[in-house]
N, C-alpha and C positions, 0 to 999 in steps of 0.2 A: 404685507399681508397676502397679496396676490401671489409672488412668490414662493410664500411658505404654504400656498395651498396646490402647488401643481404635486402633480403624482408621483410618487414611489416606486411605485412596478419597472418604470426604468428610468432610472435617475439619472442617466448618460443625455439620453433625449432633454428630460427636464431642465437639470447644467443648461444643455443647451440652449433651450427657448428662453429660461432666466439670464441668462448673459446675453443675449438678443435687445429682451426687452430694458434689459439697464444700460443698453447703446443708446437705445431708442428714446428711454429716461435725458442720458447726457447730452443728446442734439436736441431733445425738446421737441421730438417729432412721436406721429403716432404708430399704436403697434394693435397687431391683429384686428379686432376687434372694436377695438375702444375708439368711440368716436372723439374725441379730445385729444389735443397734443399731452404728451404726459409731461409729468412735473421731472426740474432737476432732481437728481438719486443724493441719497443722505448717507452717512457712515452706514447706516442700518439696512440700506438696503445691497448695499456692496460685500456685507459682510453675510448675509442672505444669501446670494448669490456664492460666495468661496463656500459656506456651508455646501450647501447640495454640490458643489466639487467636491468636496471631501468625501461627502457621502459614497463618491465613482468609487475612490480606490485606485489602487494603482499607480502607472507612471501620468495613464491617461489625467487621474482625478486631479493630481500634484501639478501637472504641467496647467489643467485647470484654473486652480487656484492662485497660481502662479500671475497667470497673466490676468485675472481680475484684478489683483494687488498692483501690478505693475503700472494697471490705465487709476489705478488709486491715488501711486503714488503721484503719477502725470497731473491729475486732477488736484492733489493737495498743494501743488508748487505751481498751480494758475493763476486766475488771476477773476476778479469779482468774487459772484457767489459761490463757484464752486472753489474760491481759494480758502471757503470755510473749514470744507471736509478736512479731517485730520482722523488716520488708524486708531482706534482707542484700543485695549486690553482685551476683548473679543478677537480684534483684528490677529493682532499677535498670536494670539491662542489658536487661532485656526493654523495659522502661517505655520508656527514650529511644531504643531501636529502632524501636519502632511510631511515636511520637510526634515524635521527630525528620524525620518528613518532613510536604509540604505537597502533593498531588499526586502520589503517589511519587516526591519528588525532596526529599533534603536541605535543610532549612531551619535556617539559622543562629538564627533567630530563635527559632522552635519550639524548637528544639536546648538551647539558653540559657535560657528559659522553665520548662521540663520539671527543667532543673538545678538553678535554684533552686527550685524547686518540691520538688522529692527534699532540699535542705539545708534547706529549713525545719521541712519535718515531723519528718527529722533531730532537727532542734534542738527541738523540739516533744516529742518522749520524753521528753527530758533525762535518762533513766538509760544514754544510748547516744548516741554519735559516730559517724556512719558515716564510712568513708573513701572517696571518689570516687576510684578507681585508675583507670589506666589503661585496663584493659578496660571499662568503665564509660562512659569517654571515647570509645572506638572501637566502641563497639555503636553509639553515633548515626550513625555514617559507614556502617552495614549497610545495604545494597540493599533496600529494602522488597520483600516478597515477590509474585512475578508466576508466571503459570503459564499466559502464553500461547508458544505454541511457537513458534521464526522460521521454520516452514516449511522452512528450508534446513541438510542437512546436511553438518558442516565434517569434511575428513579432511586433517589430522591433525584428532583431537576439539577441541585446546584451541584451532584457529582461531578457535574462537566468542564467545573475549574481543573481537575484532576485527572482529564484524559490522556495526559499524556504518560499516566502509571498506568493505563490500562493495559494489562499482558505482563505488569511487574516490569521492576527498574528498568531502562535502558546503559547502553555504552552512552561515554561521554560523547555530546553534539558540539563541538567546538564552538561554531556560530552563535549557540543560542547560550552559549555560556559566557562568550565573550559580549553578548546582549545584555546579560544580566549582570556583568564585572562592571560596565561602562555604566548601566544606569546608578550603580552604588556609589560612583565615581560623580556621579552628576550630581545627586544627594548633599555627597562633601563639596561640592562645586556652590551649594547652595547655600551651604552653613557659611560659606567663607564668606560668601556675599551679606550673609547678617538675616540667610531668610530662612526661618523656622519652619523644615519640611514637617507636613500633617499627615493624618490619617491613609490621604490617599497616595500622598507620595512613596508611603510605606508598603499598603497596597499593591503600588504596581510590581516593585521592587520582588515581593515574597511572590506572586501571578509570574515573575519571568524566570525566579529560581525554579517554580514548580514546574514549568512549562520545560526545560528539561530534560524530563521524566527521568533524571539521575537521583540514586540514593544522596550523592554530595549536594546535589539542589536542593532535597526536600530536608538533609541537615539546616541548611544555609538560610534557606523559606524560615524553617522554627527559629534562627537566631535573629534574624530579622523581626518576628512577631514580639520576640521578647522583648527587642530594643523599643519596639512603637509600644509597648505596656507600660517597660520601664520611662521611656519619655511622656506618655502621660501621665502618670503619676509624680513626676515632677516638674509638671505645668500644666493640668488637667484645663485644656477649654473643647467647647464643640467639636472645633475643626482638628484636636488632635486624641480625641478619645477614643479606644477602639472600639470596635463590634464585632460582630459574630461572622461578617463576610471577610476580615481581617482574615479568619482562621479556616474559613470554609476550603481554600484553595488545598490548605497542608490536612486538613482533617481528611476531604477528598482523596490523594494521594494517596494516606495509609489507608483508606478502605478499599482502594482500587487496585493499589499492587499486590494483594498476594501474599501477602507474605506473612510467617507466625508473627513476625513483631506488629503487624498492622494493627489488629484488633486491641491491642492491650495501649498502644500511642495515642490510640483512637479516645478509649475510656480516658486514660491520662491526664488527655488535653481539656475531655470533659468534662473531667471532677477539675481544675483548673476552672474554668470556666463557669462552674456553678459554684466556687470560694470566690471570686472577681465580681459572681453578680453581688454578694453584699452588700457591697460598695459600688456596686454598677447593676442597677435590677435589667439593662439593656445586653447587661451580656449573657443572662440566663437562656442555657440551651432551649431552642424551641422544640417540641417534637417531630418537627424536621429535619434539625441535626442531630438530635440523639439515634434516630433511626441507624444510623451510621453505625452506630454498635451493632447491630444484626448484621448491615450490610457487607461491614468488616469480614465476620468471623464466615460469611457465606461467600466470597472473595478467597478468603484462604481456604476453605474448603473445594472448588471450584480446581482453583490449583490443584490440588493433593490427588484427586476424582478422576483429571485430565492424564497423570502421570502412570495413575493407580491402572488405568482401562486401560493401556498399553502394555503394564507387565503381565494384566489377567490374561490378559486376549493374548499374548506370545507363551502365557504360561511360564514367567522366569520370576524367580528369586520369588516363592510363597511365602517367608518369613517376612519382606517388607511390605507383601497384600497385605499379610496380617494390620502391621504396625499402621499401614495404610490406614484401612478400614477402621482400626480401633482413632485415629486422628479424622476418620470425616466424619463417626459419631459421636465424637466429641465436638468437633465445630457446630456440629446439628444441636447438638444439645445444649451449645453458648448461645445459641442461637433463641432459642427457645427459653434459655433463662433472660437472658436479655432483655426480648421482647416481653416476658414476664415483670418483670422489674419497671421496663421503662411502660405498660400500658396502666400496670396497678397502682402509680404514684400521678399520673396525667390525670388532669379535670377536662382533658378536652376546652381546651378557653377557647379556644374558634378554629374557624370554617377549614383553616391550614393545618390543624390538628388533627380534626378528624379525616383529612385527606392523605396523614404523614403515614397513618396506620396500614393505609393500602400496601403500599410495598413494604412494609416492615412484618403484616400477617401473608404476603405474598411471598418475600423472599424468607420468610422461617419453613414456609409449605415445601417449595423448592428445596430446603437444606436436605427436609426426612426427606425426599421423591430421591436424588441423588442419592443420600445415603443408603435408601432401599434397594436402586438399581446396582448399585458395589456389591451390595451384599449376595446379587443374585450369580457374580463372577463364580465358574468352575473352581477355582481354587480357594472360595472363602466359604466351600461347604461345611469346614471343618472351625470355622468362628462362633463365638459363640452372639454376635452382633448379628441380628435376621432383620429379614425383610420384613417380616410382620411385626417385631418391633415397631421398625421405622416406620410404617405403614400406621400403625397404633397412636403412633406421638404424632404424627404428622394431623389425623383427627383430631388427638389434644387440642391444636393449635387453632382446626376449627372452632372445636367448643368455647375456646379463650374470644376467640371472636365472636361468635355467636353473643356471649355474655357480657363483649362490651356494647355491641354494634346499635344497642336498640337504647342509650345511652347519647351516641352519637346520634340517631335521627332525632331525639329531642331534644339534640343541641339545632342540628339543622332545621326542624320545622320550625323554631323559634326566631330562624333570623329570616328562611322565606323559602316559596316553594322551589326557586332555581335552585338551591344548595339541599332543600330536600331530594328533590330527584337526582343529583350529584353522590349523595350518599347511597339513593337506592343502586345507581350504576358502581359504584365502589365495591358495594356487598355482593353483587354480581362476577365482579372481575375476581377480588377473592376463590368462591366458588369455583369459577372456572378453572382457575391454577390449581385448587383443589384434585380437581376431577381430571383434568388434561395430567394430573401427578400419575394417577390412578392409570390412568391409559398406556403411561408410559411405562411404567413400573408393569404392565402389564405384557408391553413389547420387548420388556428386556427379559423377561420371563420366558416367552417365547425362546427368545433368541439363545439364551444362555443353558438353560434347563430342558436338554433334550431328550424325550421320554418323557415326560411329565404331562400327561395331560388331562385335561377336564377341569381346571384349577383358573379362578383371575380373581386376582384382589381388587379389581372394580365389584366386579360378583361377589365377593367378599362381604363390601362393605356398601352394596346394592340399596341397605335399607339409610346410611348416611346420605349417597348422594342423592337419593327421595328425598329424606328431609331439607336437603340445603335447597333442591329446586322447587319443592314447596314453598321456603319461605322466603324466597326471590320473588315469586309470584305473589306469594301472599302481602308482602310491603311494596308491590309495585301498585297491585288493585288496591289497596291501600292507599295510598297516595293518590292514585287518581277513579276513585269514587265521589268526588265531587262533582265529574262532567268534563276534569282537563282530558288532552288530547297528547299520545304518547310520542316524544320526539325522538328525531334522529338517532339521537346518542342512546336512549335507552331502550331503541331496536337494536342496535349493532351489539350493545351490552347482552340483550336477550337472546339473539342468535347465536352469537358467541357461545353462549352460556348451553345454547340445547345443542350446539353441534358438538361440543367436549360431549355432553351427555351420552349423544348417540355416537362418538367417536370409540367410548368406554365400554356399550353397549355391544360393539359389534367385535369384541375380545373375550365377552363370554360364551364361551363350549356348549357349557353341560344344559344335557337339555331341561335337568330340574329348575336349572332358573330363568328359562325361558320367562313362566308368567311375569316374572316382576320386570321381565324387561321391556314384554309387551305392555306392561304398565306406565311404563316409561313414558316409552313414545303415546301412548294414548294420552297420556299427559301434557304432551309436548303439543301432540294436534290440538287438545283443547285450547292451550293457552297461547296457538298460532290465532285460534277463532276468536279470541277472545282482542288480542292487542289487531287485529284485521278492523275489528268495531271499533278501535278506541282511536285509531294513529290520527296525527293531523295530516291532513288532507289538505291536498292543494298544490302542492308542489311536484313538479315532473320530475324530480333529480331525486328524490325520496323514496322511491321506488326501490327494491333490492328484490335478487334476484334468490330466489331459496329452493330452486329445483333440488339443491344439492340432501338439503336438509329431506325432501320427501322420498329421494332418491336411497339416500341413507336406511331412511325405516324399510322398505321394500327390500331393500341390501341384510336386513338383520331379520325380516321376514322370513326371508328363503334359506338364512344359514342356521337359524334355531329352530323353526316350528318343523315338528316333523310330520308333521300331519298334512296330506295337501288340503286338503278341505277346509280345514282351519286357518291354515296358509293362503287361501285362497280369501276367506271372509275379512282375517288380518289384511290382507292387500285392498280388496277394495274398497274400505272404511282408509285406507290411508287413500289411496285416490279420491273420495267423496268429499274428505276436510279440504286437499289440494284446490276440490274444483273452484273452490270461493275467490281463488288465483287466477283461475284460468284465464275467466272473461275480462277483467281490467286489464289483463296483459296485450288483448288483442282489441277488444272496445273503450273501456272507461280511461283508457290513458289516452284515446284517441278525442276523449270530451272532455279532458283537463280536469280529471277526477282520479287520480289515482292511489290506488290503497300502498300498503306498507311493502309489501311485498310481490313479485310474480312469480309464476310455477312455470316450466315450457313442458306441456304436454306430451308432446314426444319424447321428451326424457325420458320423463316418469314413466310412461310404457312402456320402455326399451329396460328402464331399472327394474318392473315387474315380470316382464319376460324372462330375464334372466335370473328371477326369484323362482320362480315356476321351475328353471332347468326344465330337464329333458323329456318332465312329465307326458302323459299322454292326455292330460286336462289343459296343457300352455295354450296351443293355439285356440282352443274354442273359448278358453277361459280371456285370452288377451281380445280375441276378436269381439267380445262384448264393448268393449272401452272404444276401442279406434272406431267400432260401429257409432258409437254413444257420441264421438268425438266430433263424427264426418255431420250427424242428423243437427247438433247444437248449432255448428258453426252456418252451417245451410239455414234452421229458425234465425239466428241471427241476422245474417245476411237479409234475409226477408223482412226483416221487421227497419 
């Protein structure tokens, strides 16, 4: 028990001090701490011990494990009580885990070696027969342990069985093919032996085809899945009936490569899988995996987008922009019937459902944003696919949301307020991809359409993103108008959410729609004052820094309002909300009270100054503030 409670964070250390103190076990002497000689060590605590070796990785973790086995086997062929200890099917399982690879890669050979290695010593007790089960068998086919990160984060999460089609097919890996050749071999090695490989044996097998990332693998993956269907069905128990993680690896794949054939494998396997649940109600797609059909067809579209902005941008061959563009508005548009299809048949049955929606209304947002920015290429002026379509559908796809979302919170506040606040942060993130769509689509505008000006489809559709950041705010106070106190996570959600805003904001021109932008941010200040009073308090590391955000409005102050006088009132109502910042940033964080946010002062007047330009009002107008700034801090000090 003591063992299995030392730490994590470095498990090299850990090995260590646990192999110390099972020295310390075996001579019956004491260790660190513990006033008592410790007791002789049991199978269980040696097999404790090779765990957190394995845990290392490596040559390191293997040489490890190695040598705890080795004072094991010393220990089994003694003499009294420690001539009790004898390896049991754990032991084993660790052993041909580590050992079974060459490289971090499955070795049949190693695999084989290590097996007879464990039946001799076996036979070597003579008062004991071990039996080589199954599990025993399938430790060798375990992923030897790695702990570098891919950099890249997959939503849904379990696209990450399928990293290795990210960028579409690869060239053949010899290595990892001949990885995958050997474990099928070990498989039949298994059958010969009389041991009926299960679920997971199969598992691994279809994880090293995928792993890859060849078209021939993810062939080989599907014939694999087949055979573990067709063998349960003609010996259906527990341990060899499929699920849904069976398929998740090769479902993965064709959403991640790229390719026209992805999307339609994708559905395939899914109607597949919703015929199996009839007979199997465990293999019906959850709204996790169905998401996949969106995520598909925005994958090949991705593709097509990457190829398409390189013929715009050199100007060559306009007949296949065309053909282009008319295939990313159609992937936008599967996209969008998809997510149509899979959100109007879902009950939402729990907390994972209504979390699958996120990136399924996120990544439909992204198809139109993309397809609007194609549409803005010099050469697709003559298409009849526009940007204000795509702009048009891509709102659609809010309003689908908006209509289910309030649906989901009365799923969530039924099971409790963590998952309530989890949805309210969901419907935010939404939002944001919304409006960050907007901004972009806004920048490609810029870029591509020269001559054009006084025009932004943020400003367009100015009166939508009001609405959405109204009712972010309004289900947020919502939520916590009973007295709770606003966390972490659904600061970062809010910030998020008003930095897109005023990102969108500072793309519109014309000065007609100045008001509704200074509506914005006056909006945005109130509902800084507002989550100021609400946040929980107490923690120094909670603190976030939002110069940037008042920095922002002052930035959109100076480039819209053309009035300096007006510009001037707009500027220091944005300084005046700021100041409620100021003071925790240099006092109340110094008495272990700090609010949600801080402002840096000097910023914000340095962003105001340069709102002002070259006026003949700046300096007497800014020397108000830095006067105002020098007289607080001095009361302060005093008190």
């Amino acid at each position: 028990a003591y063992i299995g409670c030392l730490g994590l964070l470095d498990i090299a250390s850990s090995a260590e001090k646990a192999e110390e103190m099972l020295n310390c076990m075996h001579h019956n002497e004491q260790f660190d701490d513990f006033s008592e000689r410790l007791p002789l060590p049991n199978i269980d605590t040696y097999n404790a011990v090779m765990k957190l070796w394995a845990l290392v990785g490596g040559t390191g973790g293997q040489k490890g494990v190695n040598d705890v086995y080795s004072q094991l086997e010393v220990a089994s062929l003694g003499f009294g009580s420690v001539a009790k200890l004898r390896p049991n099917n754990e032991t084993y399982q660790i052993l041909l885990a580590v050992n079974s690879k060459e490289d971090n890669r499955f070795s049949i050979r190693n695999a084989k070696a290590w097996l007879q290695k464990i039946q001799q010593f076996s036979q070597s007790l003579g008062d004991t027969k071990i039996s080589l089960d199954l599990e025993v068998y399938n430790a060798a086919l375990k992923k030897a342990t790695t702990r570098s990160p891919s950099g890249i984060e997959y939503s849904p999460r379990w696209l990450r069985y399928g990293k290795a089609f990210q960028g579409g097919f690869k060239e053949d890996n010899q290595h990892l093919k001949k990885e995958a050749l050997e474990m099928e071999e070990w498989l039949i090695s298994m059958e010969r032996n009389y041991i009926t490989p299960n679920i997971d044996t199969y598992d691994a097998i279809i994880q090293a085809w995928i792993d890859t990332g060849t078209l021939d693998g993810l062939l080989r993956a599907e014939e694999w899945a087949k055979r573990a269907f067709i063998s349960a069905s003609e010996g259906p128990t527990v341990s060899t009936a499929p699920q849904l993680q069976t398929l998740r690896p090769i479902m993965a794949a064709w959403t991640l490569c790229g390719r026209e054939r992805g999307p339609g494998r994708v559905k395939e396997w899914t109607n597949q899988l919703s015929t199996m649940s009839a007979s199997n109600p465990s293999l019906a797609p959850d709204l996790d995996m169905l998401a996949a059909q969106v995520v598909s067809w925005r994958r090949y579209q991705v593709s097509i987008i990457e190829g398409a902005f390189q013929r715009g941008v050199s100007g060559e061959d306009e007949s296949q922009l065309m053909k282009d563009a008319e295939a990313v508005f159609s992937a936008a548009r599967n996209c969008s019937t998809s997510l149509d299809e899979i959100i109007s048949q879902s009950n939402f049955a729990g907390v994972l459902d209504s979390n699958a929606c996120t990136p399924m209304f996120s990544t439909a947002v992204g198809a139109w944003g993309g397809a609007a920015r194609l549409a803005l290429l010099p050469t697709s002026t003559t298409s009849p696919l526009t940007t204000t379509d795509a702009v048009r559908e891509m709102i659609q796809v809010v309003r689908l949301f908006d209509a289910k979302k309030d649906k989901a919170m009365q799923l969530a506040k039924s099971i409790g307020k963590e998952y309530d606040e989890h949805t309210i942060n969901c419907i935010g993130d939404v939002y944001s991809k919304v409006i960050s769509q907007l901004h972009k689509i806004d920048s490609a505008f810029v870029k591509h359409r020269v001559g054009v000006d006084n025009f932004s489809y943020f400003g367009d559709r100015i009166a939508d993103v009001e609405k959405m950041l109204r009712e972010y705010e309004y289900q947020s106070r919502k939520h916590f108008a009973d007295g709770r106190q606003l966390s972490s996570a659904s600061t970062i959600t809010s910030i998020k959410l008003y930095r897109d805003v005023l990102c969108g904001c500072m793309g519109v021109t014309a000065s007609h729609d100045y008001g509704h932008v200074i509506r914005l941010c006056t909006l945005i200040m109130d509902y800084m004052s507002w989550r100021n009073d609400h946040h929980r308090r107490g923690s120094a590391n909670e603190e976030m820094d939002v110069t940037y955000v008042y920095a922002d409005m002052a930035s959109i102050a100076g480039k819209i309002v053309p009035n300096q006088h007006e510009r001037m009132m707009i500027l220091t109502r944005v300084y005046d909300n700021a100041s409620q910042f100021f003071e925790q940033q240099h006092y109340s964080s110094s008495h272990g009270d700090n609010g949600f946010a801080r402002v840096d002062r000097s910023s914000l007047i340095g962003a105001m100054r340069l709102a002002m330009g070259e006026s003949e009002l700046t300096e007497s107008f800014i020397k108000r503030f830095e006067k105002r700034s020098k007289l607080k801090w001095s009361d302060r000090r005093g008190r």
